[in-house]
C-alpha positions in Angstrom: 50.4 -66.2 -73.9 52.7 -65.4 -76.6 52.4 -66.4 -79.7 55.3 -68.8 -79.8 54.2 -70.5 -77.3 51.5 -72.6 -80.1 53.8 -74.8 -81.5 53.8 -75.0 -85.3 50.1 -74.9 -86.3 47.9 -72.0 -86.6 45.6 -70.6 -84.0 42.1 -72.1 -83.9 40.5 -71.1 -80.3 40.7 -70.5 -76.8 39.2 -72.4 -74.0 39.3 -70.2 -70.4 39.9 -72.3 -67.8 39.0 -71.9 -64.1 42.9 -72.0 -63.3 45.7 -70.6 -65.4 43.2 -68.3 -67.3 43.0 -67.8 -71.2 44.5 -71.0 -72.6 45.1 -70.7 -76.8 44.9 -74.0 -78.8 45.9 -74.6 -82.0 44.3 -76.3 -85.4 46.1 -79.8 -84.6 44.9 -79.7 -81.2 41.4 -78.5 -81.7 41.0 -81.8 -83.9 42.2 -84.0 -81.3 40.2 -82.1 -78.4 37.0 -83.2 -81.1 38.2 -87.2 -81.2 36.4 -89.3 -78.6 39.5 -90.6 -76.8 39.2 -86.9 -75.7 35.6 -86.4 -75.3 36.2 -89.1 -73.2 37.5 -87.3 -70.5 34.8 -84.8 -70.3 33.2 -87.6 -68.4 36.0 -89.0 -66.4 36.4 -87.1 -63.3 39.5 -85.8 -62.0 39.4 -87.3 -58.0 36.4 -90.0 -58.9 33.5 -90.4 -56.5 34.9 -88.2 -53.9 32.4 -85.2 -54.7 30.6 -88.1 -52.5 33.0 -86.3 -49.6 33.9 -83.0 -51.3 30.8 -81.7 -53.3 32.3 -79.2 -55.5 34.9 -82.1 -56.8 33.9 -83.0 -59.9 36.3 -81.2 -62.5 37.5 -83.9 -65.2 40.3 -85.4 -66.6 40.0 -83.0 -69.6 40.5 -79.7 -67.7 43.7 -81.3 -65.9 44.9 -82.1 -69.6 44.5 -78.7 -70.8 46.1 -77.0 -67.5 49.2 -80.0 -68.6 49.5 -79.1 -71.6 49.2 -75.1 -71.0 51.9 -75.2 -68.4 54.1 -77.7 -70.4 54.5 -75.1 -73.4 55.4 -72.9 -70.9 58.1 -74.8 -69.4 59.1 -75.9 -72.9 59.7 -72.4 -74.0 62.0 -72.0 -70.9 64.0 -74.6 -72.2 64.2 -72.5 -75.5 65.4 -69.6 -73.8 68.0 -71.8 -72.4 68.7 -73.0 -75.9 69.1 -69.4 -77.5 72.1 -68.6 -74.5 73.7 -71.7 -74.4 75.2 -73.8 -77.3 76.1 -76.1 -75.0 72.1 -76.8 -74.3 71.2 -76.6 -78.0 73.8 -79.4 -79.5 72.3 -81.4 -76.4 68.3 -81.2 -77.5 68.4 -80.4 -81.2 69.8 -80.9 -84.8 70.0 -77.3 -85.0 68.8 -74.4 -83.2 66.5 -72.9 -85.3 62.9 -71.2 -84.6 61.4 -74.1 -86.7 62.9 -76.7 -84.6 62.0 -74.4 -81.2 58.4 -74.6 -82.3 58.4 -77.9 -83.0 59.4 -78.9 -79.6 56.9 -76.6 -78.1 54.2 -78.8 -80.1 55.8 -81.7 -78.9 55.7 -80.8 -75.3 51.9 -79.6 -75.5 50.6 -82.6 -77.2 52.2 -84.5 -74.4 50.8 -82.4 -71.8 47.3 -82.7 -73.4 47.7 -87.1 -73.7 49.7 -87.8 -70.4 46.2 -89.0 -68.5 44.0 -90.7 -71.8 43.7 -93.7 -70.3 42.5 -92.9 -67.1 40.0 -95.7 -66.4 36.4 -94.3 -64.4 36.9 -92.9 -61.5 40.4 -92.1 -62.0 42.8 -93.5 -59.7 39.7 -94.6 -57.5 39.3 -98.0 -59.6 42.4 -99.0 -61.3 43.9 -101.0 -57.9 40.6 -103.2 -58.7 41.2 -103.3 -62.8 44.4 -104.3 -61.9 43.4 -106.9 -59.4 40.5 -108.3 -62.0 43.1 -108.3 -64.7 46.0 -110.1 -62.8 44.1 -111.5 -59.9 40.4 -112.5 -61.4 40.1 -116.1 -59.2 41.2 -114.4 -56.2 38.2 -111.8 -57.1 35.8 -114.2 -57.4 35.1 -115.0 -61.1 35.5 -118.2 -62.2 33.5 -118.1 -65.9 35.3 -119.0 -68.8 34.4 -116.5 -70.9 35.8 -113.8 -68.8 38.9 -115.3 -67.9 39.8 -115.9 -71.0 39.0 -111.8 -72.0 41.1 -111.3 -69.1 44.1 -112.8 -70.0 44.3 -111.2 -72.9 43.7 -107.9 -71.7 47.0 -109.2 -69.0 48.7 -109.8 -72.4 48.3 -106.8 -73.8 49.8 -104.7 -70.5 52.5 -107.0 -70.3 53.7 -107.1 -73.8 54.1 -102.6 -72.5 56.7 -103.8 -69.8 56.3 -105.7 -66.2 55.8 -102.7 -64.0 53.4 -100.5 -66.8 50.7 -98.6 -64.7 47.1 -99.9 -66.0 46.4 -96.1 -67.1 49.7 -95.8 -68.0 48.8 -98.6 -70.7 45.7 -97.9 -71.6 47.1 -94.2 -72.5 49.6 -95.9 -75.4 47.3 -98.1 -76.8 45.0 -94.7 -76.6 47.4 -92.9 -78.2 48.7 -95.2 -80.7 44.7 -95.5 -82.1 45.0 -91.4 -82.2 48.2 -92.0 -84.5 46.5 -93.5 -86.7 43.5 -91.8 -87.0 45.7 -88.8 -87.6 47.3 -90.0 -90.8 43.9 -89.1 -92.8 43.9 -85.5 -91.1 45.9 -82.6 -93.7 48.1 -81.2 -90.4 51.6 -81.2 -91.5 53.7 -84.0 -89.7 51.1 -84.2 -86.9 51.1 -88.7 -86.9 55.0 -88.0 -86.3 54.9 -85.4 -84.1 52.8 -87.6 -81.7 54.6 -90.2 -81.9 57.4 -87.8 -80.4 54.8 -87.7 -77.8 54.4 -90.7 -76.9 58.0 -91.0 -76.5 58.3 -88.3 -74.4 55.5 -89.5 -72.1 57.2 -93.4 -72.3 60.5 -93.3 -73.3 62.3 -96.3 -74.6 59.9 -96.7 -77.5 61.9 -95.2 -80.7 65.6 -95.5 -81.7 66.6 -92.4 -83.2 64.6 -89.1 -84.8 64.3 -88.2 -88.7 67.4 -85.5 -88.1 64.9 -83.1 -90.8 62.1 -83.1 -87.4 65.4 -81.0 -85.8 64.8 -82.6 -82.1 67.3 -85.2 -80.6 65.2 -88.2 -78.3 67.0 -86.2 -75.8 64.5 -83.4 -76.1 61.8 -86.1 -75.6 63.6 -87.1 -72.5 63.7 -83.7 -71.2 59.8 -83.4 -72.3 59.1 -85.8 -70.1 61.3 -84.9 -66.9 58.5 -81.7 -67.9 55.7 -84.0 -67.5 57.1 -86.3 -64.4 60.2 -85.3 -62.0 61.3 -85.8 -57.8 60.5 -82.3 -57.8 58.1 -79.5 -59.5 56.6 -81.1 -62.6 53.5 -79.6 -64.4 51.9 -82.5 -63.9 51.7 -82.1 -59.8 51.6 -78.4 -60.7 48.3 -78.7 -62.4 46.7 -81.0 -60.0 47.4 -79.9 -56.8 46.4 -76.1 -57.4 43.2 -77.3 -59.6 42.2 -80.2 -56.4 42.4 -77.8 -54.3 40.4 -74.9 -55.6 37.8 -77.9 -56.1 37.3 -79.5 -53.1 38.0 -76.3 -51.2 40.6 -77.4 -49.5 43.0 -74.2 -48.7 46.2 -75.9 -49.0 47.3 -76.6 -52.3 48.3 -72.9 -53.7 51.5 -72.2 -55.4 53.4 -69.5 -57.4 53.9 -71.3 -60.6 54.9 -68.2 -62.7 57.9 -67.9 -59.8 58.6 -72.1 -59.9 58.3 -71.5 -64.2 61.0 -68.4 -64.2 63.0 -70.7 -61.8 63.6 -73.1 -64.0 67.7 -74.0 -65.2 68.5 -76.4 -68.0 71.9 -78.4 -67.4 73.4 -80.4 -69.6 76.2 -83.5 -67.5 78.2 -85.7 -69.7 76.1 -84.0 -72.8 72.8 -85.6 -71.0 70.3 -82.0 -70.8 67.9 -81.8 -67.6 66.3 -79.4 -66.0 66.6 -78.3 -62.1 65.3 -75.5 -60.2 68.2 -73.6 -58.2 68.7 -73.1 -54.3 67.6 -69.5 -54.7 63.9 -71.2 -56.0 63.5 -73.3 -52.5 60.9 -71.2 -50.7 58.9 -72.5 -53.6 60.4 -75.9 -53.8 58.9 -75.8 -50.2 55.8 -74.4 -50.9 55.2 -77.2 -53.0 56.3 -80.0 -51.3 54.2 -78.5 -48.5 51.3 -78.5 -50.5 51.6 -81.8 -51.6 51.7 -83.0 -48.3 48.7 -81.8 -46.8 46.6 -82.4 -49.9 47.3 -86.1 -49.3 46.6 -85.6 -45.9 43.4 -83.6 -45.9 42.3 -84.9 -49.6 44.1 -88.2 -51.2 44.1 -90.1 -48.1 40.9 -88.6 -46.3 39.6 -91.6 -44.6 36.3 -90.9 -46.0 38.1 -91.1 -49.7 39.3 -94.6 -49.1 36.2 -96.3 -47.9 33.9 -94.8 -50.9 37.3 -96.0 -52.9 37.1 -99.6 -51.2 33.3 -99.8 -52.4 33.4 -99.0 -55.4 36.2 -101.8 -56.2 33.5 -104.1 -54.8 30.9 -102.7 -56.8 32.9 -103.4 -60.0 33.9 -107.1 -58.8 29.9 -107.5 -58.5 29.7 -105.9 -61.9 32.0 -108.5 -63.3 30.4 -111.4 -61.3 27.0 -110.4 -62.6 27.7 -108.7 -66.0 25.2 -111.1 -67.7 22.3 -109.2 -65.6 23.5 -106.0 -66.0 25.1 -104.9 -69.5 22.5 -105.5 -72.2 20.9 -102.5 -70.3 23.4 -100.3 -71.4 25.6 -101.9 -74.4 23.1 -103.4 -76.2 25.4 -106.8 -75.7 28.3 -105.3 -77.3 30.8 -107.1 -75.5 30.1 -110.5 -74.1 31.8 -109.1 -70.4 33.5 -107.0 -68.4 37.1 -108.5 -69.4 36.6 -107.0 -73.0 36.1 -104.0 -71.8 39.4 -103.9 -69.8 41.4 -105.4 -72.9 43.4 -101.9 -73.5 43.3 -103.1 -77.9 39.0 -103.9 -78.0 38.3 -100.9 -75.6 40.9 -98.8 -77.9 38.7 -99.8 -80.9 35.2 -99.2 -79.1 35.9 -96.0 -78.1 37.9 -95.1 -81.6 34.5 -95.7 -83.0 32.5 -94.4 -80.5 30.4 -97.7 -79.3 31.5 -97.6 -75.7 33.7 -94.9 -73.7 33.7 -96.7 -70.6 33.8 -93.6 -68.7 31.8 -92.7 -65.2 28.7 -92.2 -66.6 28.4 -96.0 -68.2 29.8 -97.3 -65.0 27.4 -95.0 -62.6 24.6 -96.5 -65.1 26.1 -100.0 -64.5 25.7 -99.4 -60.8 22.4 -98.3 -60.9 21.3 -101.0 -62.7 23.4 -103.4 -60.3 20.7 -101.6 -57.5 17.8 -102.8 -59.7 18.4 -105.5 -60.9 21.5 -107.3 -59.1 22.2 -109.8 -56.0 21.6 -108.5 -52.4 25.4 -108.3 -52.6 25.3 -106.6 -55.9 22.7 -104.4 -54.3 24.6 -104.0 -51.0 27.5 -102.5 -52.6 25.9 -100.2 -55.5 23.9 -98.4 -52.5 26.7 -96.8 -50.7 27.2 -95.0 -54.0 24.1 -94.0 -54.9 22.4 -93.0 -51.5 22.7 -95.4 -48.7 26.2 -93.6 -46.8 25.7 -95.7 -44.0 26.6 -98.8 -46.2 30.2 -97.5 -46.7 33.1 -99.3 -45.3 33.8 -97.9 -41.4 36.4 -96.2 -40.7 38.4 -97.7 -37.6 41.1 -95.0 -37.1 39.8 -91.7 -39.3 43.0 -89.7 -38.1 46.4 -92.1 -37.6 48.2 -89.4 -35.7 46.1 -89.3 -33.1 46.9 -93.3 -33.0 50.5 -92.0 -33.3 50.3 -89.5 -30.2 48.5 -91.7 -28.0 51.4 -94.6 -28.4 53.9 -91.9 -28.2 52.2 -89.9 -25.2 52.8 -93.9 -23.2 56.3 -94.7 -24.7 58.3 -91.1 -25.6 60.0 -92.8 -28.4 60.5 -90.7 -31.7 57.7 -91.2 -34.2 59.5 -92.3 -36.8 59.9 -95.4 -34.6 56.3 -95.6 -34.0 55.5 -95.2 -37.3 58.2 -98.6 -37.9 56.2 -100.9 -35.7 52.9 -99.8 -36.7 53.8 -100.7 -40.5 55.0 -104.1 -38.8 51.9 -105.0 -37.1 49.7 -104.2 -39.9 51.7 -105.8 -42.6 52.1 -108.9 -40.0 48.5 -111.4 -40.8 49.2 -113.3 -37.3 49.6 -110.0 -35.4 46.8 -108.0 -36.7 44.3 -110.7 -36.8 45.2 -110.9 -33.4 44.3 -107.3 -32.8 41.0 -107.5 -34.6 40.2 -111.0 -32.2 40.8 -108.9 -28.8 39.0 -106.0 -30.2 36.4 -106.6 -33.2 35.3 -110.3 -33.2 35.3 -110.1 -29.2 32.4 -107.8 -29.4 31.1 -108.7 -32.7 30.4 -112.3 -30.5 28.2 -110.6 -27.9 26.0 -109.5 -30.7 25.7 -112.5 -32.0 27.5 -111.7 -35.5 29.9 -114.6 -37.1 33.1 -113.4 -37.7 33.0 -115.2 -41.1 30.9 -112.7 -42.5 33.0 -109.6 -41.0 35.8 -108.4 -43.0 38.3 -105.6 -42.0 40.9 -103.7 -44.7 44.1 -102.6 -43.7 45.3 -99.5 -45.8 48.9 -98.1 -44.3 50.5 -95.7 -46.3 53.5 -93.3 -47.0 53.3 -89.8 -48.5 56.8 -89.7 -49.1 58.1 -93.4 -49.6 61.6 -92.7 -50.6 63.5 -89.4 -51.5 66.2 -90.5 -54.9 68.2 -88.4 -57.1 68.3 -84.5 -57.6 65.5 -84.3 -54.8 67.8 -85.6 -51.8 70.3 -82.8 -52.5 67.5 -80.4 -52.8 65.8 -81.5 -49.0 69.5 -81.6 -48.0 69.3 -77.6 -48.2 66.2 -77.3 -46.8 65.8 -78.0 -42.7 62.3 -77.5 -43.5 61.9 -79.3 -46.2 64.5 -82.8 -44.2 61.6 -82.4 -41.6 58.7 -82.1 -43.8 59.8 -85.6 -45.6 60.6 -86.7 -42.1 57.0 -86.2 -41.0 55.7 -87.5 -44.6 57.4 -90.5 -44.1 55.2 -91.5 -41.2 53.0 -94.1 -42.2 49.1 -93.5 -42.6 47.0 -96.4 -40.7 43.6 -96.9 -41.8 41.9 -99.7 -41.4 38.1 -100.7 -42.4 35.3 -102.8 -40.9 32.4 -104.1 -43.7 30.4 -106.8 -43.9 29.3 -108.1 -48.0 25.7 -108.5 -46.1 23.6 -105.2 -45.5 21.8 -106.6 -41.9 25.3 -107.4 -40.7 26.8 -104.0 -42.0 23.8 -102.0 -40.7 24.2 -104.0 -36.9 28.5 -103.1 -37.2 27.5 -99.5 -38.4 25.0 -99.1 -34.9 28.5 -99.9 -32.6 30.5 -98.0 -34.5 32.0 -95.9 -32.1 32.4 -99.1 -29.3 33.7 -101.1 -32.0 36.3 -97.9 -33.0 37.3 -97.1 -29.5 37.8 -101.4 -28.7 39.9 -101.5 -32.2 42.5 -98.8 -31.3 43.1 -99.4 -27.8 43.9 -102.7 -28.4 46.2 -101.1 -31.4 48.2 -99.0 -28.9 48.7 -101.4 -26.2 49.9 -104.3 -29.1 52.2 -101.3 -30.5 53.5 -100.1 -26.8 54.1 -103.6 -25.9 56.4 -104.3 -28.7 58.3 -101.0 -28.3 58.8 -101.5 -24.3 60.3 -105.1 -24.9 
């Protein structure tokens, strides 16, 4: 890496990393790496539980961080070099053009890189559907004790007061941040509370007004900064984590030249707004990528296997909640008075600020294993299928949706975009698909004497590609491979899930299995073939 690339404090270390190599850090951001919002993610594991399904997953939040932040400066710089040719770029991102100001926005960039995922809650992305639900939802979870509602609300306070639509990670990593702000004002590194607060911006925009003109970086550098972090199209975020998911779980799909999609990289500047773009002479790797991206959900994201470790573990932290009062003297030494404190983004900022409680996977593992010990039968039921009982897990009813797809197709020789229209409709229709499970499940769930009270069955349909905006539909426009690759990623995913919250009953649905899986998808096709031949 050359030496530019550092930002604006000296050279401390270099960590080598399993993916992009040697990886330089500076003074500023050895002393963060040492704080415990980022010791933190040592323990926070990149794709959650799923080592459960793909052994060799467990790399951590931390080591996606660094490979942010590495590939970040490196974009960033590439935005310098556009800076030192074009005037028209530099009046559009800084004060003045100036090697100063350049390193400052490198430092900018790589401190956003390194913060983009803080608040990652356990498990990743694997439990934040269920903080979500606890936090917005709790009654319809279950909990009905004062005490915890009442932590709840606040903790629904405190995302809200970020914006209507702000990601629970997406909160947590402000409020995260902000803590680190302040804990840097006692640290002797020249400008570095300021300079992330520029990072912050550039990971959330919309936070300051204007930029001390002395920094030398317009808030539309920020804005470009984070186009870095996020885009439609080839951002180092998705750079990072598809190569470094792949080399992980094994999966053979996710490789892509990032030194060719880096040296791609334009910087345009519309109506004296800057952005970056990667040219039509860069789409083989534009494809490459979006290629990978698709089967990595495919194969990896939305592996059946995935979502039904995913789907207990939400239940094993509702139980967790439920029954904190059993469980978390084990551990916290009664800290907090329950689970809602913990998920209160300001008291779980200040716990982990003074390193009390990290609520990472390793307290949460301990949580479930104490849930085993010492919990309900449900409690019990659900913290097995974690630990060691696989045949607990939530059953898969379709494990691979095109074959659902081809079957329907192979009796109506419609398109399967048009297939994939219906399906959605019967799965997102209650009266339909409980219809479907009555002729299929609860028919044969009768014969064996099971009440259908006690069965429960999750629909999960889902979209890789949900809808193509901006920059990206001109892009796919070029591209017949790339119009049919987000044709066939538009196809919706159907999975669906048959558990019981009562181990006999799951045991007795897990022994008829495959009649209860074959019973479920026929009756699937012939509801989906009958609505498409009338």
């Amino acid at each position: 890496m050359r030496p530019e690339f550092l930002g604006i404090y000296k050279p401390r270390a270099v960590i080598q990393d399993s993916i992009h190599g040697i990886i330089p850090i500076n003074e500023a951001e050895y002393w963060i790496l040492q704080t415990p919002f980022l010791r933190r993610l040592h323990e926070i594991k990149q794709l959650g539980l799923s080592y459960l399904v793909f052994p060799s997953a467990t790399h951590s939040r931390l080591e996606h961080s660094l490979g942010v932040m590495h590939l970040a400066s490196r974009m960033a710089y590439r935005v310098i070099e556009a800076s030192r040719r074009s005037s028209k770029v530099c009046s559009a991102l800084f004060e003045k053009c100036d090697d100063r100001v350049y390193s400052t926005f490198i430092q900018v960039a790589r401190l956003a890189g390194l913060l983009h995922d803080l608040g990652h809650p356990p498990f990743s992305h694997m439990s934040e559907d269920t903080i979500e639900d606890l936090i917005f939802n709790p009654e319809l979870r279950g909990l009905s004790d004062d005490s915890i509602l009442g932590s709840l609300s606040e903790a629904k306070n405190a995302i809200i007061k970020l914006g209507e639509y702000t990601k629970i990670h997406e909160a947590y990593t402000k409020y995260f941040i902000e803590s680190l702000i302040d804990m840097s004002r006692s640290i002797e590194y020249s400008n570095l509370s300021y300079l992330l607060e520029l990072a912050l911006e550039s990971i959330s925009p919309g936070r300051l007004k204007d930029i001390d003109v002395e920094v030398g970086i317009k808030l539309e550098a920020c804005a470009v900064i984070n186009k870095i972090l996020s885009n439609n199209i080839v951002d180092v975020d998705r750079l990072d984590y598809l190569v470094r998911d792949a080399k992980y779980t094994g999966v053979i799909y996710g490789y892509i030249d990032i030194d060719r999609v880096l040296e791609s990289l334009e910087v345009t500047v519309i109506e004296s707004k800057p952005d970056i773009s990667l040219p039509v002479k860069a789409l083989p790797t534009i494809e490459d990528v979006f290629d990978a991206r698709f089967k990595m959900y495919k194969s990896l994201y939305y592996h059946h296997k995935f979502t039904s470790i995913q789907l207990a573990l939400d239940r094993a932290i509702v139980r967790i909640a439920v029954e904190w009062s059993n469980l978390e003297g084990k551990i916290f030494d009664n800290t907090v008075s329950n689970l809602g404190e913990l998920l209160n983004p300001i008291r779980l900022s200040d716990l982990i600020r003074e390193g009390i409680i990290y609520f990472d996977d390793i307290e949460v593992l301990s949580l479930i294993k104490i849930l085993n010990l010492k919990g309900s039968s449900i409690g019990r039921r659900w913290a097995k299928p974690l630990l060691h009982e696989r045949r607990l897990l939530p059953i898969s009813l379709i494990k691979r949706s095109d074959e659902v797809i081809a079957e329907i197709k192979k009796r109506v020789g419609k398109r399967v975009e048009n297939i994939g229209r219906v399906l959605e409709e019967v799965f997102h229709d209650n009266d339909v698909f409980s219809s479907v499970v009555e002729r299929s499940i609860y028919r044969i769930t009768r014969n064996l004497s099971l009440n259908s009270s006690d069965i429960i069955t999750e629909r999960a349909p889902r979209r890789i590609v949900k809808e193509v905006l901006g920059p990206t539909s001109d892009i796919i426009e070029t591209s017949t491979y790339l119009r049919m690759l987000v044709d066939i990623a538009s196809t919706p995913i159907i999975s669906t899930y048959l558990l019981s919250d009562y181990e006999d009953i799951h045991l007795k649905l897990y022994s008829y299995r495959e009649t209860l899986r074959k019973s479920f998808i026929k009756e699937l096709v012939e509801e989906v073939t009958s609505r498409i031949k009338s």
